[in-house]
C-alpha positions, 0 to 999 in steps of 0.5 A: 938300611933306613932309618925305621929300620934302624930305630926298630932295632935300636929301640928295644935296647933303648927300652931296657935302659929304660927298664933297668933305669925303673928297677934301680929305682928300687935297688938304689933306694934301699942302699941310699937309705943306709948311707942316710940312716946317721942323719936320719937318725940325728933328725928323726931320732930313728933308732937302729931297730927302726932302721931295720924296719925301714928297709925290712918293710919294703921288702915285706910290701915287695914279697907279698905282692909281687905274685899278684902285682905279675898277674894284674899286669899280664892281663892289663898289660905289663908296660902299663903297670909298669908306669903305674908302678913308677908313679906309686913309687914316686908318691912313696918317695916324696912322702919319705922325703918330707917325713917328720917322724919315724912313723911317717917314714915307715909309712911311706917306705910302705908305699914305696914298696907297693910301687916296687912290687909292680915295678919289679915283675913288670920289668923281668916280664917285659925283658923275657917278652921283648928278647929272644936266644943270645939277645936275651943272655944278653940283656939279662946280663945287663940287668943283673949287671945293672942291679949290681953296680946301683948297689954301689952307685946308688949310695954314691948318689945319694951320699953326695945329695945327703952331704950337699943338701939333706938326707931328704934329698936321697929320696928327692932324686928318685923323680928324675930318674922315673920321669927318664924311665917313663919316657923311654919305656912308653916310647920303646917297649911295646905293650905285652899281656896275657888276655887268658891271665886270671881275673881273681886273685888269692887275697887270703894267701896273701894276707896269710904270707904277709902276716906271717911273714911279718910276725917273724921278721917282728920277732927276730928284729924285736927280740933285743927290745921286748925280751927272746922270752924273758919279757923285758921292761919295755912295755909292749902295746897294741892300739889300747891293749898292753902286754900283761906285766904279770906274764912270766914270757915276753910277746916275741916267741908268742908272735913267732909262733903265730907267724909259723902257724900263719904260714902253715895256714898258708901252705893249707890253703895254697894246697886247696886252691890247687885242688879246687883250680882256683888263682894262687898267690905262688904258682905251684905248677911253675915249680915242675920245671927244674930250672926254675924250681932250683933257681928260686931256691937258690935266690932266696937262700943267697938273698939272705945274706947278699944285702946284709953287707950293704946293712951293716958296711955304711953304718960302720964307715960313717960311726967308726970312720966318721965318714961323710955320706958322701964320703961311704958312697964312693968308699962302696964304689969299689963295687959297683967297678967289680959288677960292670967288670963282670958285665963285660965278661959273663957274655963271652964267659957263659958259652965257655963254662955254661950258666950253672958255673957261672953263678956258681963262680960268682956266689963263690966270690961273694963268699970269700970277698965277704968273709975276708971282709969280716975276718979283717975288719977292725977300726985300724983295718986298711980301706984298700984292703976292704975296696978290694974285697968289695970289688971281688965281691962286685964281681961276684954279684954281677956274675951270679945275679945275671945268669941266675935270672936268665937260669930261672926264667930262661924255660918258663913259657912267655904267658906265664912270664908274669906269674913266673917273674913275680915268684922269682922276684918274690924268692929274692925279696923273702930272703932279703926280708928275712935276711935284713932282720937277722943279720941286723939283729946279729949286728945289733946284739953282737955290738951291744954286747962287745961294748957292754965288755969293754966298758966293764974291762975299762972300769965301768959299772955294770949298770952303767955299761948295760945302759950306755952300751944299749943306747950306743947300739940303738943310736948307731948313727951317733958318735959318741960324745960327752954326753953319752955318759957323764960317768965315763971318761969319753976316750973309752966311750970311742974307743969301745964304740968303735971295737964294739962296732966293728965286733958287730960288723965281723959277725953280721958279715960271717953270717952273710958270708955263711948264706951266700956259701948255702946259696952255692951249695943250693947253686949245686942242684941248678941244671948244669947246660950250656947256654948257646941256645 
């Protein structure tokens, strides 16, 4: 065998490291942001609605525009956006390092996100484009894999930049990955595109599904600031105009309900579009195939609440453990061990037990890892208890995000792999989104309210309890110190800081652990096959 021949074997298993090394790009960062988020805290002054925001937002920018970002690549060629993609990525990620405000930071989290939307669709086309029969189980066992182990080791990473240098660096270390990225993928993976993919596409759906969106994620993260429906004393204002003090109803349920009528404005238009033949933000047509319909059905369920324990877990090491950031990230490396382990086994797995039960294994072990997670967690709580758990559930995540990709793609015709990788990817980042916000919100609330009761318990005043048990809440990123109440002794301050915290985190994770349960009951309505083929 000589050496061309040996290079065009290799070469495009050299492109999908290349590839998984362009989509970790967008893992790591959300799971390095969390570790980061005490000391962003510290130096920006974010508050823990800010921090929901920060992720919550990147999702948002990747669900909106991953359909359209899928189709521009068919038609200009994946390969290319997928470089252009990096680069906008780049921009947003030097910006979020240099950012000097909560607003800047937001701001550049926002063209992370636009870069994220065309890196992602780009990467699952290229893969379905590139590999055939075994191959592509294969490398989509890699993938899924891959996206698993960066959850954990992106915060490894980015704790160890964080805790040396800044937490500006947690955003730093995103170029040479890219520029790593970039070479192997131009030097290994050939271009694909689809010349018949369309030429227009549906601006008013995606403005429609991102403002409604958007309006319900304000809703669910905002609520605790502006009041459910009772308005609060925060003043509520947009560009010069402010919510009217006289009104007897606060801005969020007005706001959801615009949300829901934007999105039904949505549904409208989409249904329109298709009876006039005419480009949709979502492939409508796509969803004829069972596999691929279930499939995305079952991502976006099980998204809702896959990342809620990456939310809340670092907060919690770093406020109630007092770990370094370094120190969360090897904490969560457990993991990352879990998801390569699974790696190893779900290709001599799958023919045995077929890729339905796969997936089906693995949300079950997400399941239970995090609810044992959230039943037992508590200040005192052992950690080698806690990296267990994490490593079953690493297990799990690297079983069921694998075959749940190859399950959802797997029947989809290779000219629609970008409209089709886009929708997929779009399920997974709506419920990621949505599940950020209302697992947070529970996180936020339920800790709010466990130390409001334990100061009260300890003799404080209601008053003063309220008040400090919002700011500890809001300024999660804190220890508390003697300053957080001169009123109170600072023992109790800790100590209902650290219960409160952990309350916080039991609910946030029993949530979790209940949208991962509804994603394996969805997992039910997969086609059950075997995957030899």
């Amino acid at each position: 065998m000589d050496d061309s021949t040996t290079r065009s074997k290799r070469a495009p298993w050299l492109g999908l490291v290349g590839l998984t090394l362009g989509v970790s790009l967008i893992i790591a960062d959300s799971t390095i942001l969390n570790v980061a988020i005490p000391s962003i805290v510290a130096d920006l002054g974010l508050t823990v609605a800010g921090a929901q925001w920060a992720n919550t937002i990147y999702a948002l920018m990747l669900a909106s525009l991953l359909v359209t970002a899928g189709r521009t690549a068919d038609r200009v060629g994946r390969r290319r956006a997928f470089v252009a993609g990096i680069a906008v990525f780049l921009v947003g990620s030097v910006l979020a390092g240099l950012a000097q405000s909560t607003a800047m930071l937001l701001g550049a989290r926002f063209i992370q996100g636009l870069g994220g939307a065309i890196i992602l669709p780009t990467t699952l086309s290229l893969v379905n484009a590139t590999f055939r029969g075994k191959d592509r189980a294969i490398a989509f066992a890699v993938y899924g894999s891959v996206i698993g182990g960066i959850v954990a080791i992106g915060p490894l990473i980015g704790g160890w930049a964080i805790t040396a240098l800044s937490w500006r660096w947690g955003f730093y270390v995103n170029v040479p990955v890219a520029i790593v990225a970039i070479w192997l993928v131009l030097r290994n993976v050939k271009e694909s595109r689809d010349p018949g993919a369309p030429s227009r596409f549906d601006v008013v759906g995606t403005l429609l599904f991102a403002l409604g969106i958007a309006s319900l994620v304000f809703a669910a993260i905002d609520g605790r600031t502006y009041g459910w429906w009772s308005p609060s004393n925060q003043p509520f204002s947009i560009g010069g105009w402010s919510w009217p003090s006289s009104w007897s109803f606060s801005p969020v349920p007005v706001i959801a309900a615009i949300g829901v009528v934007l999105l039904l404005g949505f549904a409208l238009h989409e249904r329109r579009n298709v009876r006039r033949e005419r480009p949709l933000l979502l492939e409508f047509p796509l969803l004829r195939i069972p596999s691929f319909a279930a499939g995305n059905l079952t991502a976006a369920v099980v998204s809702l609440g896959e990342l809620g324990l990456i939310f809340f877990l670092p907060l919690w090491f770093q406020v109630v453990h007092g770990y370094s950031a370094l120190q969360t990230g090897v904490a969560l490396l457990a993991l990352a061990g879990g998801a390569f382990v699974a790696a190893g086994a779900v290709a001599g797995l799958t023919p045995r037990i077929g890729r339905k039960n796969v997936v089906m294994f693995g949300m079950g072990l997400e399941t239970i890892a995090i609810a044992a997670i959230a039943l037992r967690i508590a200040p005192d709580m052992s950690i080698t208890y806690l990296e267990c758990m994490l490593f079953v559930y690493g297990v799990g995540v690297g079983f069921a995000t694998a075959q749940l990709t190859n399950l959802i793609l797997g029947d989809v015709p290779v000219e629609n792999s970008g409209s089709a990788s886009g929708m997929s990817s779009t399920s997974r980042q709506l419920g990621s989104a949505l599940g950020i916000a209302i697992i947070g919100t529970i996180f936020a609330v339920s800790a709010q309210s466990s130390i409001d009761t334990q100061l009260r318990d300890g003799g404080v005043p209601a008053p003063v309890s309220q008040q400090l048990a919002q700011s500890l809440t809001s300024s999660i990123g804190e220890r508390p110190s003697a300053s957080a109440g001169s009123q109170v002794d600072t023992t109790l301050v800790a100590t209902a800081t650290g219960e409160g915290l952990s309350q916080g985190a039991r609910a946030a994770g029993l949530a979790a652990s209940g949208f991962v349960l509804l994603g394996l009951l969805s997992a039910t309505r997969l086609p059950g096959r075997q995957d030899e083929q």
